[in-house]
Backbone as CSV, one residue per row, in Angstrom:
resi,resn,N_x,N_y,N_z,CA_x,CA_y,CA_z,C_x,C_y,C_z
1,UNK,87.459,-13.770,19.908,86.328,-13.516,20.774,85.168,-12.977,19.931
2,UNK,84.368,-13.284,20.010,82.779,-13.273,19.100,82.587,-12.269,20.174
3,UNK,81.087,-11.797,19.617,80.409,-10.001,20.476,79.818,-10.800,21.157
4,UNK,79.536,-12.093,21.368,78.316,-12.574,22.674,78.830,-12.741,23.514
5,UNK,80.439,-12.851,23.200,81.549,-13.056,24.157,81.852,-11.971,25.343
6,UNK,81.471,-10.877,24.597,81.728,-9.235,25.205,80.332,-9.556,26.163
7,UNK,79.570,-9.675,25.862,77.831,-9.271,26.126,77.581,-10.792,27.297
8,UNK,78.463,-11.094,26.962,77.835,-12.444,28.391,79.334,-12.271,29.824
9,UNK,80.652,-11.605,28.811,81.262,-10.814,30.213,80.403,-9.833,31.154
10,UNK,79.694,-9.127,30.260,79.008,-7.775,30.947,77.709,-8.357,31.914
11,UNK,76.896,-9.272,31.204,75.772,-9.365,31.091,75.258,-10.871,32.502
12,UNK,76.902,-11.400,32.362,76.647,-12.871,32.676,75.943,-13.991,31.836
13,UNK,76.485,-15.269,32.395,75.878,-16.220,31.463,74.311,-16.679,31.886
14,UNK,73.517,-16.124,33.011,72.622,-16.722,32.895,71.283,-15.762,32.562
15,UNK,71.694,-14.751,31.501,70.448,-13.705,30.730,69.516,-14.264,30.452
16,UNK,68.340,-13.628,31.099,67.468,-14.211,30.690,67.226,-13.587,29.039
17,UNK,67.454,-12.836,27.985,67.348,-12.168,27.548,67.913,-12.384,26.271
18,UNK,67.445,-13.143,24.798,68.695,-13.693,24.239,68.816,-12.162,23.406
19,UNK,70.206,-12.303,22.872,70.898,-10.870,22.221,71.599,-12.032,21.368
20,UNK,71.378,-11.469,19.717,71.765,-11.823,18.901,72.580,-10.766,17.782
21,UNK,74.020,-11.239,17.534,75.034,-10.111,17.434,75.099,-10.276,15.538
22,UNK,75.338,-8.950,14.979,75.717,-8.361,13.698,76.975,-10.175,13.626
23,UNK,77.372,-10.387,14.205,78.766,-11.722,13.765,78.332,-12.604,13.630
24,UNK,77.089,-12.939,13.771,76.272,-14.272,14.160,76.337,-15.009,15.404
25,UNK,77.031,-14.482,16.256,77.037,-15.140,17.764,75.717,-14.800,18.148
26,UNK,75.358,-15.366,19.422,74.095,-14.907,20.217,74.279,-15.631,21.519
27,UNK,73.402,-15.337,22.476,73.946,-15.445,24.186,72.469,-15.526,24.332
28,UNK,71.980,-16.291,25.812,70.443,-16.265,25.929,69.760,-17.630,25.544
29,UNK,68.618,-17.808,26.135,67.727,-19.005,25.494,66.996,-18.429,24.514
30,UNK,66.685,-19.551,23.501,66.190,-19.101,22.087,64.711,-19.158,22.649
31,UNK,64.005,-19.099,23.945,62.630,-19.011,23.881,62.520,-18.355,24.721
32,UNK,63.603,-16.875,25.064,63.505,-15.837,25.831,62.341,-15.148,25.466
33,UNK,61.446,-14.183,26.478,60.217,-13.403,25.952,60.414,-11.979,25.411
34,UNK,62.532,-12.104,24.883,62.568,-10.811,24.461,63.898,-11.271,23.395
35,UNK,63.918,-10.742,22.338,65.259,-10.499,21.496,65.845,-9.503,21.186
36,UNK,67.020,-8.920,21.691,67.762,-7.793,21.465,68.190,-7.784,20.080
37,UNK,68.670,-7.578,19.196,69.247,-7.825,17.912,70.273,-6.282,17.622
38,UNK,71.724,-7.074,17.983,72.579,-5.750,17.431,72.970,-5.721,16.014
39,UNK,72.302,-5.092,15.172,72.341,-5.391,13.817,73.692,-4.966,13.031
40,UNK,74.219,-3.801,14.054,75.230,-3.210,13.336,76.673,-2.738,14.615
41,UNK,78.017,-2.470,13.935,79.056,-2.001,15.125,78.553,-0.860,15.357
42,UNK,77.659,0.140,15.163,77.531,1.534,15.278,76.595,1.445,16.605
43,UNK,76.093,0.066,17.078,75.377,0.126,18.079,76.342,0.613,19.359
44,UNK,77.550,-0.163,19.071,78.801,-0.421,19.793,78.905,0.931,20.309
45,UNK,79.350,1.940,18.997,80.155,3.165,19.309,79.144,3.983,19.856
46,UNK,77.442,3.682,19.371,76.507,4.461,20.261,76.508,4.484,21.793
47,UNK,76.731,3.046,22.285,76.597,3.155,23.590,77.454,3.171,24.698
48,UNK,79.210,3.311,23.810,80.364,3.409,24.305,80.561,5.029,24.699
49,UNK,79.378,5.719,23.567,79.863,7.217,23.532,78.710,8.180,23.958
50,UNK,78.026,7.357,24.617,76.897,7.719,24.736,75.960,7.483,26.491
51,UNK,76.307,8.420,27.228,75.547,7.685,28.413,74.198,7.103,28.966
52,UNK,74.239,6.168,30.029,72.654,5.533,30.243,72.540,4.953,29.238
53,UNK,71.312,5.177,29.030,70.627,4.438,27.981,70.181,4.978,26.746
54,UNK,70.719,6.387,26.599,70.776,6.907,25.530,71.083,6.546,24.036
55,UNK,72.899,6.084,24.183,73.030,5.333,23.512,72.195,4.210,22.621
56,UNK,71.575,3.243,23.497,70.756,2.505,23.208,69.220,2.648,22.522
57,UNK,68.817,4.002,23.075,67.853,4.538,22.265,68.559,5.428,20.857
58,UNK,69.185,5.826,20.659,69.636,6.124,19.340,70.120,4.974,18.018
59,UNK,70.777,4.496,18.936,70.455,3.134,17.899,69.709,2.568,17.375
60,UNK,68.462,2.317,18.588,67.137,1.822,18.449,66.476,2.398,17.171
61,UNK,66.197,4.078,17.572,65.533,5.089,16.276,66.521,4.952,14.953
62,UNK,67.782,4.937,14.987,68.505,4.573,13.810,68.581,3.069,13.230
63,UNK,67.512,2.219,13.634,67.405,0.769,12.952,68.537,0.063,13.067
64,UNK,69.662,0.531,13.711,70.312,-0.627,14.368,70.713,-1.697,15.544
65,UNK,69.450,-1.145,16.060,69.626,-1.894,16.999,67.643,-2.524,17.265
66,UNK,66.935,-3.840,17.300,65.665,-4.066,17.675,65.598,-4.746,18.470
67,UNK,64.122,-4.764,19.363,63.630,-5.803,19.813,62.757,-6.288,19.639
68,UNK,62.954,-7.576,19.928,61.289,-8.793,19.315,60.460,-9.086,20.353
69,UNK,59.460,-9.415,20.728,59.358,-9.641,21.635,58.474,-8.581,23.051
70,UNK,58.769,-8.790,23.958,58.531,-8.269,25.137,59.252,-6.967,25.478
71,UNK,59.684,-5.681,25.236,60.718,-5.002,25.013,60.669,-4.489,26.656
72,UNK,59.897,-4.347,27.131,60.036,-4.250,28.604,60.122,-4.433,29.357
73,UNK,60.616,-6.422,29.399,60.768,-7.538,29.876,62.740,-6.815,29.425
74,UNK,62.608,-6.862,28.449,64.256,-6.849,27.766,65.059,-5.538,28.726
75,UNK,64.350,-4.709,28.697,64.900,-2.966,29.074,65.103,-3.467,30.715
76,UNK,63.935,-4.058,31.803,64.087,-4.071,32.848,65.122,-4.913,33.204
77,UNK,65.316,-6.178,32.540,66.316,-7.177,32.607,67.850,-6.805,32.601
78,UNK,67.995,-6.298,31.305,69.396,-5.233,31.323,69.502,-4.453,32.039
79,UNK,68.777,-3.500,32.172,69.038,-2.204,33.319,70.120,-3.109,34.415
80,UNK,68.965,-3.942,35.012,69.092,-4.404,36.260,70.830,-5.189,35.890
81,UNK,71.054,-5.498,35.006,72.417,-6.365,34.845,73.522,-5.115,34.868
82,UNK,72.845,-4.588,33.589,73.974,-3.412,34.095,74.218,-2.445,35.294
83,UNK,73.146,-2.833,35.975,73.980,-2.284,37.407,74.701,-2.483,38.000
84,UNK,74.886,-3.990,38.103,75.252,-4.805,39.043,76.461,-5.371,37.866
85,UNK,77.122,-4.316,37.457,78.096,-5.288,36.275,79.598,-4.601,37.611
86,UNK,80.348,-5.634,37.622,81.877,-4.985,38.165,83.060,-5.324,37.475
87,UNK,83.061,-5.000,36.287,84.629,-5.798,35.865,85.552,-5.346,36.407
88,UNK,86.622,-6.223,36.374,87.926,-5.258,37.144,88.200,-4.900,35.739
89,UNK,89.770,-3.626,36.098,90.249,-3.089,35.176,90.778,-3.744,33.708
90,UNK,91.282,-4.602,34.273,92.112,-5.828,33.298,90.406,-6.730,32.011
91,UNK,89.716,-6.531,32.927,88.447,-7.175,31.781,87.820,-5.822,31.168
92,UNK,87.658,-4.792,31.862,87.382,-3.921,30.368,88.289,-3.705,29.905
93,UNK,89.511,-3.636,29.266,90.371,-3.557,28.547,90.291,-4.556,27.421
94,UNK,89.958,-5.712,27.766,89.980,-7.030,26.989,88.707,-7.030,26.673
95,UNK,87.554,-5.984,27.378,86.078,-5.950,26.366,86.211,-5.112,25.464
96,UNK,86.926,-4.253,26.064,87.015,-2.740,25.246,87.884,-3.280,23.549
97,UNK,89.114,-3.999,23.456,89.538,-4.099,22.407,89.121,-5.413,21.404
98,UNK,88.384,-6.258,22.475,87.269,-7.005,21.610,86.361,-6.656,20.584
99,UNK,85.606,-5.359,21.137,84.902,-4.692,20.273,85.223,-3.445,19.796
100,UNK,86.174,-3.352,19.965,87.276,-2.508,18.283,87.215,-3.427,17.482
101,UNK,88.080,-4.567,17.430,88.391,-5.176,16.787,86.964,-5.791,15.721
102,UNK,86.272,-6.265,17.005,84.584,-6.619,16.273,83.962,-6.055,14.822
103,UNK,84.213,-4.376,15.554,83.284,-3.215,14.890,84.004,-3.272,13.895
104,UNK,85.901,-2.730,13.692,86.632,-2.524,12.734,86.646,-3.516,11.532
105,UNK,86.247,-4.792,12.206,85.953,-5.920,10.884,84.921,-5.603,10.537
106,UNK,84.020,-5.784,10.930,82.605,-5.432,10.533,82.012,-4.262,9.973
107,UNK,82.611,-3.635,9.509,83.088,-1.849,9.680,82.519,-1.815,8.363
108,UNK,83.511,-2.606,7.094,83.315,-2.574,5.361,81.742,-3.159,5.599
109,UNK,81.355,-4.283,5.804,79.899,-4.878,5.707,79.319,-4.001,5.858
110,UNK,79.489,-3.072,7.380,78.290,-2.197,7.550,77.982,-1.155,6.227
111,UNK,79.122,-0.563,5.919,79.220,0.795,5.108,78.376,0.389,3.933
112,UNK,78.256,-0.843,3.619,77.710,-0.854,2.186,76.082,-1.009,2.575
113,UNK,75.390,-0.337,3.738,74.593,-0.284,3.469,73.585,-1.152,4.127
114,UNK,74.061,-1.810,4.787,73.267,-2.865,5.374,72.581,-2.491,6.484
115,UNK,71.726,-3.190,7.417,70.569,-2.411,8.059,70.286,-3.702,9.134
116,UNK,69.972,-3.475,10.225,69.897,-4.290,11.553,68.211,-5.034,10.859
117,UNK,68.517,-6.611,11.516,67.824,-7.509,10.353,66.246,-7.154,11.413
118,UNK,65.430,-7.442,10.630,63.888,-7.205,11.687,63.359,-8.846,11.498
């Protein structure tokens, strides 16, 4: 399972919003008026450990996580998805160890230094 895989369970497949993942997956039309870009797994553990949208702003200020684009087109779009997200129990479990697994590979790449692409 690729991270766009995680992000279009949560998100649904018809985002307007493309999000392009640290694995090279991406979800979204490529002539969305916004690009999320998760550059790194630390976005992951930010917003797993982190409530609201907090998460997401710490990432943001820590350069791993950008947007291109329209960023307030992007923020209102998500909000609104993540409200309306219901997985049953059995699918966060299978999101949740998707992106262990994601981050934990991706884990050595990150450490050496690398930086969410602009």
């Amino acid at each position: 399972m690729e991270l766009a895989d995680v992000f279009e369970e949560i998100f649904g497949a018809d985002v307007p919003v493309r999000i392009e993942c640290f694995d090279g997956s991406a979800i979204g039309p490529r002539q969305a008026p916004a690009t999320v870009v998760i550059g790194s797994p630390r976005v992951l553990q930010r917003v797993a450990t982190s409530p609201g949208e907090l998460g997401f702003a710490r990432a943001y200020v820590a350069g791993e996580l950008d947007v291109r684009g329209d960023i307030l087109f992007a923020l209102a779009e998500l909000r609104e998805r993540v409200e309306q997200v219901r997985l049953t129990p059995g699918q966060w479990i299978t999101v949740l160890r998707a992106v262990g697994r994601l981050a934990s590979a991706a884990a050595p790449a990150a450490a050496g230094g690398g930086s969410a692409p602009r």
